[in-house]
FIBABA-901094 format. One record per residue (C-alpha): residue in one letter; x, y, z. Coordinates in nm, 3 decimals, m for minus. Layout:
<tidos>
a X Y Z
...
</tidos>
This chain:
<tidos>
x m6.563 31.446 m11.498
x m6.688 31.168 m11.228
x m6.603 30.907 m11.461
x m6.496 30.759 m11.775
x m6.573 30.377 m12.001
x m6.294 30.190 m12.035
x m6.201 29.826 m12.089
x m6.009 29.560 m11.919
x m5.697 29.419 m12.105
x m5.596 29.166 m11.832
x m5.365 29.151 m11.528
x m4.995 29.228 m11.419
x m4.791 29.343 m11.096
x m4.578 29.584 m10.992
x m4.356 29.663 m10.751
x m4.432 29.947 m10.471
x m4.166 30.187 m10.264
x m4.137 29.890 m10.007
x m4.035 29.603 m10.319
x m4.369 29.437 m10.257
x m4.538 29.208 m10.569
x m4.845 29.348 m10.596
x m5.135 29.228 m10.877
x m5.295 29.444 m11.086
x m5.514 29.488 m11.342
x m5.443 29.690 m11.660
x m5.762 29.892 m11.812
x m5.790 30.084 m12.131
x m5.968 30.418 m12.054
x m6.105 30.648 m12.307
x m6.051 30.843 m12.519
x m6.463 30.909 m12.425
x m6.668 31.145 m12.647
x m6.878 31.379 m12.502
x m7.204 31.310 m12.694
x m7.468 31.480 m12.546
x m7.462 31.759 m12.189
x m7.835 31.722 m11.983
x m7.959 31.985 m11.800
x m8.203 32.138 m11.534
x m8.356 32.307 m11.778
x m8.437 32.051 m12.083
x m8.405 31.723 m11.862
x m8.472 31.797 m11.512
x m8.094 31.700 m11.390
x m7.751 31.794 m11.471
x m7.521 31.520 m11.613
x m7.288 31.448 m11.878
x m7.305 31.125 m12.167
x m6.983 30.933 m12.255
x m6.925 30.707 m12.507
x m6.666 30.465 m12.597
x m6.515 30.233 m12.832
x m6.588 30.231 m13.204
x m6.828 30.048 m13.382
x m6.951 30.005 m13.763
x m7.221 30.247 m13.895
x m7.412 29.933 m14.037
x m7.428 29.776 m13.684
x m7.591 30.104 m13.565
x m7.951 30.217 m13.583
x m8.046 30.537 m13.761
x m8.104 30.704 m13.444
x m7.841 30.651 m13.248
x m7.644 30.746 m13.598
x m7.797 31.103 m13.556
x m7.715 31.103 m13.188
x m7.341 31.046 m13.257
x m7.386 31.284 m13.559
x m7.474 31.582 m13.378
x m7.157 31.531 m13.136
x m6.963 31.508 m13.468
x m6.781 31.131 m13.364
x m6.825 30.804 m13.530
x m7.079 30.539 m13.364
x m6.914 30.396 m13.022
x m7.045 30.099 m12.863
x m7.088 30.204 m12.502
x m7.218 30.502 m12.340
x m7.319 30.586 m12.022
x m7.369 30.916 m11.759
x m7.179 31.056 m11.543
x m7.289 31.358 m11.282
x m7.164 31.699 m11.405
x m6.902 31.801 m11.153
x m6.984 32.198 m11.010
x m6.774 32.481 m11.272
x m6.661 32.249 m11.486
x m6.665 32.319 m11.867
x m6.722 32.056 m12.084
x m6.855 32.086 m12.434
x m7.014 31.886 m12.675
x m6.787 31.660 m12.866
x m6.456 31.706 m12.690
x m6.272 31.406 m12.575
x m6.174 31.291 m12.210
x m5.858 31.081 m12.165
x m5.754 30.928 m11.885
x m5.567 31.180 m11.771
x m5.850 31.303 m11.631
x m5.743 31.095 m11.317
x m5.400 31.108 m11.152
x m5.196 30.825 m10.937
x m5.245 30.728 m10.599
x m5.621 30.856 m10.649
x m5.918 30.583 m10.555
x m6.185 30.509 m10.758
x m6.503 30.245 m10.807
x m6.480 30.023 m11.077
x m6.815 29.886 m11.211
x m6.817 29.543 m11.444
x m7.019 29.231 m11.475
x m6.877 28.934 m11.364
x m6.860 28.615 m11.572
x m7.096 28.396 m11.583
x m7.056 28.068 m11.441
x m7.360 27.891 m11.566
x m7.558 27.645 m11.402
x m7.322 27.552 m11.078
x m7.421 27.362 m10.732
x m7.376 27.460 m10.388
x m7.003 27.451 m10.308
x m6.942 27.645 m10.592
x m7.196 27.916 m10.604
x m7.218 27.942 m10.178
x m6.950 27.749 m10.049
x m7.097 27.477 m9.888
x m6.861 27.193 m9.744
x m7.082 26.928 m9.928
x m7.194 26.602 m9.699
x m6.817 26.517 m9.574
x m6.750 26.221 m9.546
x m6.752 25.927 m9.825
x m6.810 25.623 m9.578
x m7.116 25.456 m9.503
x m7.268 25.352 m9.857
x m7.232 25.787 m9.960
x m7.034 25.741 m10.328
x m7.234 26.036 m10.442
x m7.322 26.252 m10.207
x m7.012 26.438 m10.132
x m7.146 26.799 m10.322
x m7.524 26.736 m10.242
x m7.704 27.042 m10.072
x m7.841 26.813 m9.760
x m8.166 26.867 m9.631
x m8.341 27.188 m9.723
x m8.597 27.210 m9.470
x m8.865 27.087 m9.235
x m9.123 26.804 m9.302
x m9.466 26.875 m9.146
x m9.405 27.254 m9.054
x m9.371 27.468 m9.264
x m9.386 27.168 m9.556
x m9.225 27.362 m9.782
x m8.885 27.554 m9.844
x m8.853 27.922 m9.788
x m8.801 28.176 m10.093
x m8.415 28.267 m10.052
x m8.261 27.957 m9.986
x m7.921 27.870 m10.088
x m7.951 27.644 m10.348
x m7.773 27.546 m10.692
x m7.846 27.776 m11.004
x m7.708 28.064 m11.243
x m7.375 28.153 m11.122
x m7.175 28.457 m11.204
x m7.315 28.693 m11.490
x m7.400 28.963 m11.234
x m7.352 29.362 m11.231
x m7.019 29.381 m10.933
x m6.902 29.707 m10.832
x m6.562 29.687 m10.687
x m6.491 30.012 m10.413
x m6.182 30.193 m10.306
x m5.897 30.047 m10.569
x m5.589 30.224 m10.597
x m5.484 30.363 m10.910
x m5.109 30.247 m10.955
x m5.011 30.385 m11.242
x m5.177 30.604 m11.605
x m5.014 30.573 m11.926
x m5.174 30.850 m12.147
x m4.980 30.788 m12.458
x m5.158 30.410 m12.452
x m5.481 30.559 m12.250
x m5.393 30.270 m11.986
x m5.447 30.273 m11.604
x m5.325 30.006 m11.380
x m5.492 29.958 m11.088
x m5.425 29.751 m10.763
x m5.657 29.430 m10.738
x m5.875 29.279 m10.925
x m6.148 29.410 m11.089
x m6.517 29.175 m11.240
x m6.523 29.033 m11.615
x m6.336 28.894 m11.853
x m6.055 29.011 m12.052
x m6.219 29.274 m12.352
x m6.533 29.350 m12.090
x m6.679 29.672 m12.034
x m6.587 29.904 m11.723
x m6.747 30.205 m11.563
x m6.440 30.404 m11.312
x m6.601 30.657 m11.105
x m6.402 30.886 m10.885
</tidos>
């Protein structure tokens, strides 16, 4: 498999070879359920579907009941595709832990990041703010500044950095370091930080 759901459960360290601190995040990966295998022939492309977490029958519609039913699992919450790697055999219904990776291996970890809300400049791009709070300025110090010219062009161009929603955005975090997997609590720890909030989604591609 290229990949697996799991969740994050928050952050720790641990100590490498050399005694370094390092900070890590802990994830809950799998167990996934194989719930349905596309292919060239009945969807145009080869791929396989995922799905994790449980979640009540009530809360799920009558279609998505069947979906699960024909995979023979209880309704999950997530599920997502993942390309079908070459000579692999995976069948409908079986289970993927995360054993399926191994330490020391690299992998992309998808999330969305939290949202921020509405936020001004030096939070959302950095911006110093005016400076200084002499000469009359007793508000001024996080204010944008001027956003552009007066006669030409008389207006301000699409893309400019200004305040507005913060955070709440699809991040996909590249090249982290898998530290340590604990099958017996499906856990991987990997080095870094990785988007969301503690009990968020993630998507860990190889």
């Amino acid at each position: 498999m290229q990949g697996l759901i799991g969740k994050k459960i928050g952050m720790t360290s641990v100590f490498d070879a050399n005694g370094k601190n390092i900070p890590c995040t802990v994830v809950e990966v799998g167990p996934c359920v194989v719930t349905q295998i596309k292919t060239q022939e009945t969807d145009g492309y080869e791929a396989v579907q995922v799905a994790f977490d449980d979640k009540k029958e009530k809360k799920t519609t009558k279609a998505m009941l069947g979906h699960f039913k024909k995979a023979n699992t209880t309704p999950k919450r997530q599920v997502h595709e993942f390309p079908k790697d070459n000579g692999e055999s995976i069948n409908l219904g079986d289970l993927i832990t995360v054993e399926n990776f191994s330490n020391e291996q690299w992998v992309n970890v998808t999330g969305v990041s939290k949202g921020k809300g509405f936020q001004g400049v030096v939070k959302r791009h950095g911006f110093s703010g005016v400076g200084d709070s002499t000469h009359g300025q007793h508000n001024r110090l996080r204010a944008p500044g001027s956003l552009g010219a007066s006669s030409y062009p008389s207006r301000v161009f699409k893309g400019m950095r200004m305040a507005g929603q913060d955070g709440n955005r699809t991040v996909k975090m590249i090249g982290l370091q898998i530290m340590k997997i604990i099958p017996e609590h499906n856990l991987m720890v990997l080095k870094g930080s990785v988007p969301g909030a503690k009990g968020s989604y993630l998507i860990i591609e190889r």
